[in-house]
C-alpha positions in Angstrom: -27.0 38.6 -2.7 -27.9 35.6 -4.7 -25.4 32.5 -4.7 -25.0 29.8 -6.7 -21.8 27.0 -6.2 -21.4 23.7 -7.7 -21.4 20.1 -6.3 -21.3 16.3 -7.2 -22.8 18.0 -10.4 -25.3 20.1 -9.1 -26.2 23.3 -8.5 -26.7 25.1 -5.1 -28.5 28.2 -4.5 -28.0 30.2 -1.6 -28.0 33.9 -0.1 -24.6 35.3 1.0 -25.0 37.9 3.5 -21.8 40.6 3.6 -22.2 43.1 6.5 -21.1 46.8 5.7 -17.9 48.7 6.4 -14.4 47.0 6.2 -13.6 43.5 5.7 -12.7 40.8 5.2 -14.6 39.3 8.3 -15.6 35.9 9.5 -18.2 33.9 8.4 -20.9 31.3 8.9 -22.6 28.4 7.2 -26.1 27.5 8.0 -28.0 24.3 7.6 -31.6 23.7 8.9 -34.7 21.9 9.7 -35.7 18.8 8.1 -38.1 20.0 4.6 -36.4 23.3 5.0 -35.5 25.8 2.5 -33.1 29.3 3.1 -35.7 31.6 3.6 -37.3 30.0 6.2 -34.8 29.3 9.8 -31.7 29.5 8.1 -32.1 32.8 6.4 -33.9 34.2 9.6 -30.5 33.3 11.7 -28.3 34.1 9.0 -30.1 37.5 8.8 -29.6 38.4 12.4 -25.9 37.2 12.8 -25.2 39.4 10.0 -26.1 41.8 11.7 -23.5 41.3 14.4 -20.7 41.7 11.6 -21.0 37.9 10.1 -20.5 37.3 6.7 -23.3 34.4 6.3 -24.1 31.8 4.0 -27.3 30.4 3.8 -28.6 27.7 0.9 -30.7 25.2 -0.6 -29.3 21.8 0.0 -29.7 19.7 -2.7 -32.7 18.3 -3.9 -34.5 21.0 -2.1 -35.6 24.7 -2.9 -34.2 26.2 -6.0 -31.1 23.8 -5.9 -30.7 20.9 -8.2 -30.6 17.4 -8.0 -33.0 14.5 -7.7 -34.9 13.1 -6.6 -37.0 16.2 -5.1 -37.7 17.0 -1.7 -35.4 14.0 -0.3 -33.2 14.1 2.7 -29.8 12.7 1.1 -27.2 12.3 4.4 -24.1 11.9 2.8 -25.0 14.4 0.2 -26.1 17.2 2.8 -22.0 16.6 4.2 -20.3 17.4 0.6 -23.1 20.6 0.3 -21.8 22.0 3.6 -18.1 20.9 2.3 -18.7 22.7 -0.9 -20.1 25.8 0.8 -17.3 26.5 3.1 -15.3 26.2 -0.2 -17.2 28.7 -1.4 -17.2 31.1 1.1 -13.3 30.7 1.6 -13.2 32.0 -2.1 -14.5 35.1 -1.3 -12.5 38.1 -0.7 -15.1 39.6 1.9 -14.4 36.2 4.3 -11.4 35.1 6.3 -10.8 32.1 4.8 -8.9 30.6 8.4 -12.3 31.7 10.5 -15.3 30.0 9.3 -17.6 28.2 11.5 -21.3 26.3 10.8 -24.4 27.0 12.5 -27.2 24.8 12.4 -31.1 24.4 13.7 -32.7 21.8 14.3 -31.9 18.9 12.5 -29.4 20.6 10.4 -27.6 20.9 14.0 -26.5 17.3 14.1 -25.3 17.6 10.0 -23.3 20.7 11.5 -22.3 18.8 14.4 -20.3 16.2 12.1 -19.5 18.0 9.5 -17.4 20.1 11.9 -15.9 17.2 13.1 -14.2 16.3 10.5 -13.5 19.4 8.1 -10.1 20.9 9.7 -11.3 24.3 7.9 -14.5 24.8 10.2 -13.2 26.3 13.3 -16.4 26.2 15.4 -19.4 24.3 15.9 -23.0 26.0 17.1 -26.3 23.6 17.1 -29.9 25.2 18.1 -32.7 23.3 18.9 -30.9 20.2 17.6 -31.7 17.0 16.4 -29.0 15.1 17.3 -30.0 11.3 15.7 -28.3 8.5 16.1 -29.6 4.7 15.4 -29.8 3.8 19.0 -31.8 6.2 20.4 -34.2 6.3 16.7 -34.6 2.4 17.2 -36.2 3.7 20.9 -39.8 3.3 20.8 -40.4 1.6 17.8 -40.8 -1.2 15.6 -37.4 -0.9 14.1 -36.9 -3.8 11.8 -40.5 -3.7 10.7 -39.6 0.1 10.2 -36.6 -0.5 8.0 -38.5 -3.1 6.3 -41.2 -1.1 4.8 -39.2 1.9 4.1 -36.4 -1.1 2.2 -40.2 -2.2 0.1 -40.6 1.4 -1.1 -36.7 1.9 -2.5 -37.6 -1.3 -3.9 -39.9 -0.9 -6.7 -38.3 2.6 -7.3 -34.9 0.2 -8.1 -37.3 -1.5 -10.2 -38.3 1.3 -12.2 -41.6 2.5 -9.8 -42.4 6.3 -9.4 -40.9 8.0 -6.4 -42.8 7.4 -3.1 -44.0 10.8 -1.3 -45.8 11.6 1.4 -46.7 14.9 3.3 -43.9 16.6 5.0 -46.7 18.1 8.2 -50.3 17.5 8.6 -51.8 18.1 11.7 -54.1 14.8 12.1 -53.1 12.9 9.5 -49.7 10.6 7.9 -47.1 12.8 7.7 -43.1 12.8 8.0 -43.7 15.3 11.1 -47.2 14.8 12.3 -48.7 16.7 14.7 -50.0 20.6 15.4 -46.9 22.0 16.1 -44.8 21.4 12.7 -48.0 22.1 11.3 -48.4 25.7 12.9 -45.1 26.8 11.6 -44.8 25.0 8.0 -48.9 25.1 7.2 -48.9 29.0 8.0 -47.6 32.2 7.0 -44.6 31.6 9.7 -42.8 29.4 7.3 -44.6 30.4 3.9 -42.1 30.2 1.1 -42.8 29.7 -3.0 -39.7 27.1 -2.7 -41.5 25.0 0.3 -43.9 22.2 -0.9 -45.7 19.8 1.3 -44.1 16.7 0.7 -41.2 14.5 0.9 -39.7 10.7 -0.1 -41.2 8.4 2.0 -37.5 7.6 1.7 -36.2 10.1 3.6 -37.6 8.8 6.9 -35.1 5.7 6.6 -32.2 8.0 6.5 -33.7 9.9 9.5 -33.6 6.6 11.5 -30.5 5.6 10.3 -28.0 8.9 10.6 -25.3 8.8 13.2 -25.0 12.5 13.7 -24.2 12.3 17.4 -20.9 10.6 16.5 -19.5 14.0 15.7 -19.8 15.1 19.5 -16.7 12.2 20.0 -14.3 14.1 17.1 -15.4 17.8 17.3 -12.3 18.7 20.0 -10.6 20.8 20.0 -12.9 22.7 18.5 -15.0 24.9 20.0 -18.9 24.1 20.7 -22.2 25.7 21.4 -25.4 24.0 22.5 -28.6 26.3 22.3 -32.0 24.4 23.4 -35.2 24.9 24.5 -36.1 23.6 28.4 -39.2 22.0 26.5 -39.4 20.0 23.3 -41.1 17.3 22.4 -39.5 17.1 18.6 -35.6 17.4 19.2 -35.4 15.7 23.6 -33.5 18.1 25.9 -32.0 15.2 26.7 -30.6 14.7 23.1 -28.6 18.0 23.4 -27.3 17.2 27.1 -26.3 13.9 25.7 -24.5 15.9 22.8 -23.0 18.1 25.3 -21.7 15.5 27.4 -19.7 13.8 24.6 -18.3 16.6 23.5 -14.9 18.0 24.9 -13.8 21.5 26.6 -14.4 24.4 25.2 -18.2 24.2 25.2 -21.1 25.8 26.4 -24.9 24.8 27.2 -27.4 27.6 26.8 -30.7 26.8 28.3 -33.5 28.9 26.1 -37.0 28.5 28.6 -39.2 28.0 24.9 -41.8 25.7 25.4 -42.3 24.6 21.7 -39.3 23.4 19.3 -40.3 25.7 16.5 -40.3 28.8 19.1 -36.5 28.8 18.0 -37.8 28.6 14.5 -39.0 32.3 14.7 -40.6 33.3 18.2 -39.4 36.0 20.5 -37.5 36.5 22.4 -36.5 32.9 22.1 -34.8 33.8 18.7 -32.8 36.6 19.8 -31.9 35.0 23.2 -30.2 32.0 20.6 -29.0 35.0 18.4 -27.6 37.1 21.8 -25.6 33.3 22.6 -24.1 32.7 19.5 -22.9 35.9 19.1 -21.1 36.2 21.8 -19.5 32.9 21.6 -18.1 33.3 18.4 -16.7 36.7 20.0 -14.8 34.8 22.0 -13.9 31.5 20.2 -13.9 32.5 16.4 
């Protein structure tokens, strides 16, 4: 069913999920892939861990989809936190959900938003990341340019201080400038696979900044002790293998590392069996931790 909740004086749109037969029942909160909208990954996983007697919760984060708030198609940080803050109030609202077990999935990059949102909201009681982007500063500023990068991103919010048009650029193209450039976004975001009438091909030029300057890792120091679930692909040249170990490492007891042999990041977007070997994981973690 269609849901809508208010934040910071917007709007969210999302699609609650309630399983059949008795209740009320625990539920999940899902946040996704950088440019995504709920019916693309979220709504797939939210879908399928329904299924397994979840009441889920999956939404537009602001600026983004049918939700409100501008301007459009840009990754806010601190805003994505008080959208996951105001959906857990939601779904503790609802008489279909235990309010006391409540836990937040997320993919991709919307696993490191999970990651520290968990951390420090004493209602989530558990934390599961999939194909994660885990980004903090020190390992963005790897590899590039990084004052030059801040610099020209700091030009851009600039002149739109100074009263310029918003900056945008495309979110995937396969040989050309984009936020995520490169075949393999492009295969899953510039084809049916992640066709949606709420997806558009574009994003802030902005919104790279606040991908190089997240902490999101942090939360892996202040999660215990809750419990946590890694998910990840042996192969992934978009969110490092070696981003999720680190995540692991940092976090305390009681976790688990689940080791999906994908050889493409978005194979977790929508591939089998990858997707049900990351459903078949999380379910059975939260059967024995939520």
């Amino acid at each position: 069913m269609r849901a809508e909740f208010d934040v910071d004086g917007r709007t969210l749109v999302g699609d609650l999920r309630v399983p059949d037969g008795a209740g009320p029942r625990p539920a999940l909160v899902f946040t996704g892939p950088f440019t995504g909208v709920r019916d693309q990954v979220t709504g797939l996983y939210a879908a399928r861990l329904a299924e397994r007697g979840y009441v889920t919760l999956s939404f537009d984060h602001r600026n983004w989809g049918e939700s409100g708030g501008e301007p459009r198609r840009h990754e806010d940080t601190q805003g994505k936190l008080h959208d996951l803050r105001a959906a857990v109030s939601m779904l503790r609202s609802r008489p279909e959900v235990e309010p006391e077990r409540v836990g937040v999935v997320g993919i991709c990059l919307g696993a490191g938003y999970a990651l520290k949102f968990a951390a420090f909201d004493p209602r989530v009681r558990i934390f599961v990341g999939i194909a994660g982007a885990y980004n903090n500063p020190y390992t963005m500023r790897t590899g590039m340019d990084y004052q030059a990068a801040l610099g020209s991103f700091t030009e851009v919010l600039e002149r739109q201080d100074q009263g310029g048009p918003v900056a945008y650029m495309p979110a995937v193209a396969e040989r050309a400038e984009a936020a995520m450039p490169g075949d393999e976004p492009y295969a899953y975001y510039g084809s049916e696979r992640g066709a949606s009438p709420h997806w558009a091909n574009e994003v802030t030029r902005a919104s790279v900044r606040e991908l190089i300057t997240m902490d999101n890792m942090m939360g892996a120091d202040f999660l215990s002790p809750k419990p946590a679930l890694i998910v990840h692909g042996v192969v992934d040249r978009f969110c490092s293998p070696e981003g999720a170990e680190e995540a692991y490492k940092r976090l305390d007891e009681p976790k688990e590392l689940v080791w999906v042999d994908a050889k493409q990041h978005t194979d977790l977007y929508d591939q089998e069996p990858y997707v049900s070997q990351a459903v078949d994981a999380t379910a059975a973690f939260l059967e024995s931790h939520l």
